[in-house]
C-alpha positions in Angstrom: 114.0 107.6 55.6 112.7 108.4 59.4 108.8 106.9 58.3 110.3 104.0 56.9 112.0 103.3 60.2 109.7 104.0 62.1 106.9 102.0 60.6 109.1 98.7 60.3 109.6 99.5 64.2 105.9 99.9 65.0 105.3 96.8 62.6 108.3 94.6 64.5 107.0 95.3 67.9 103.4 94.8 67.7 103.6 92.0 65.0 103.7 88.4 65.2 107.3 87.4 63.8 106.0 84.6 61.0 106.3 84.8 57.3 104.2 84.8 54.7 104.5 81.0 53.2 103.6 80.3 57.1 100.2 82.3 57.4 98.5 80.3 54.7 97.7 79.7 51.0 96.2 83.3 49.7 98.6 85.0 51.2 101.4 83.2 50.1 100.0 83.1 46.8 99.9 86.9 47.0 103.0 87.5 47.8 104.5 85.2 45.2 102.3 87.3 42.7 104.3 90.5 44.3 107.3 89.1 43.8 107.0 88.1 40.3 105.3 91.3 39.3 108.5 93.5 40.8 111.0 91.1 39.2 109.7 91.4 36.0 108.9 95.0 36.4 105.3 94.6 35.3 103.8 97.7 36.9 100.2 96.5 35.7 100.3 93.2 37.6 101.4 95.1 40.5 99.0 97.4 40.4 96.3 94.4 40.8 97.0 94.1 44.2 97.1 98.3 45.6 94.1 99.5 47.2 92.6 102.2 45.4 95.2 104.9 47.4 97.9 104.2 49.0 100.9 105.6 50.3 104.3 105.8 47.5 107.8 106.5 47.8 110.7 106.1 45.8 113.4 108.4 46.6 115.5 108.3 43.7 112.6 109.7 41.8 111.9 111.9 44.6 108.1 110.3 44.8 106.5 110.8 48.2 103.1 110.9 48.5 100.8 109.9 51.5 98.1 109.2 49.3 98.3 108.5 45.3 95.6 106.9 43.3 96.5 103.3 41.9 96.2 104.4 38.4 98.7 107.2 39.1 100.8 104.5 41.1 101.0 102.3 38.2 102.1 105.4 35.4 104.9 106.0 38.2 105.9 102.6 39.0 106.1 101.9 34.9 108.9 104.7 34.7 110.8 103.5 37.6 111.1 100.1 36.2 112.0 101.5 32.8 114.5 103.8 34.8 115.5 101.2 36.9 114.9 97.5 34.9 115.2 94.8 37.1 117.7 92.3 37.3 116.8 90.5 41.3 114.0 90.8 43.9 114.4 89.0 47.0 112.0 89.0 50.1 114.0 89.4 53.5 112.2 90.0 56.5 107.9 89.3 56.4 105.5 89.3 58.7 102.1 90.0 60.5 100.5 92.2 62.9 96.3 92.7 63.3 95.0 92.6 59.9 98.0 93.8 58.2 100.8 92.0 56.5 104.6 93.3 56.2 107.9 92.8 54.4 111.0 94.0 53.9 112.9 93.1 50.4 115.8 94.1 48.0 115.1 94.9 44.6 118.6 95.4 42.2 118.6 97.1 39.3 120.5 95.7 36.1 122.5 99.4 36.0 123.9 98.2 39.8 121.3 100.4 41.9 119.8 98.3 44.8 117.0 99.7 46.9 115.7 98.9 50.2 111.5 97.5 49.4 109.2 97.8 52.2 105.2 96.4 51.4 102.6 96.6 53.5 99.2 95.2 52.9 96.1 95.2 54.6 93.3 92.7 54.7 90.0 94.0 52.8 86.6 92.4 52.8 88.2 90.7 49.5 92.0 90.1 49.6 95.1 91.6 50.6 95.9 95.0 49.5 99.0 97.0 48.9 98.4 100.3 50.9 102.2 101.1 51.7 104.8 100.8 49.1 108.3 102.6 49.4 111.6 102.0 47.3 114.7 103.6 49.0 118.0 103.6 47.1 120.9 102.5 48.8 
């Protein structure tokens, strides 16, 4: 996927290459709360942490939408994870850039399907929100 690409590139250039255990406690804490959420394919928990809209896409489903509420995000997300039920979820490249946080993961399937994850979240007046979410089958 060319956006996918192409925002990982934007992100790698202008970010500052550290990961998210290094950039302190919250965050860290945040992304561990991801991770858990995805492994367990627990759309709900997940959903804590989007912003009201943001940006889905899962290819396999053929989901692509710029802007999708977080209540809608959630319904879809539940049906992947029943379509797809996790077995792994592994965080590979993470980072930073002004006010935004990035990473790049690998979530397998227990029927064998792996997908490429990519997360970004933003800093709000409260926390870090997911605004960019995107699940692309390999």
């Amino acid at each position: 996927m060319k956006i996918f690409r192409n925002i990982f590139l934007v992100l790698l250039i202008g970010g500052t290459m550290c990961g998210f255990t290094s950039i302190g406690n919250r965050e860290a804490e945040i992304a561990e709360l991801i991770k858990g959420s995805i492994k367990t394919g627990n759309a709900h928990t997940l959903a804590d942490h989007f912003e009201r809209s943001l940006e889905l896409v899962i290819d396999a489903e053929r989901v692509d939408f710029r802007r999708v509420g977080e209540e809608q995000a959630e319904l879809i997300l539940k049906n992947f994870f029943k379509k797809y039920p996790p077995k792994d979820f592994k965080y590979g490249f993470q980072g930073t850039a002004s006010k935004v946080r990035y990473c790049t993961a690998t979530y397998q399937a227990v029927n064998g399907s792996k997908f490429q994850v990519y997360i970004l979240m933003r800093v709000t007046e409260k926390d870090y929100r997911i605004n960019t979410l995107h699940f692309k089958k390999e």
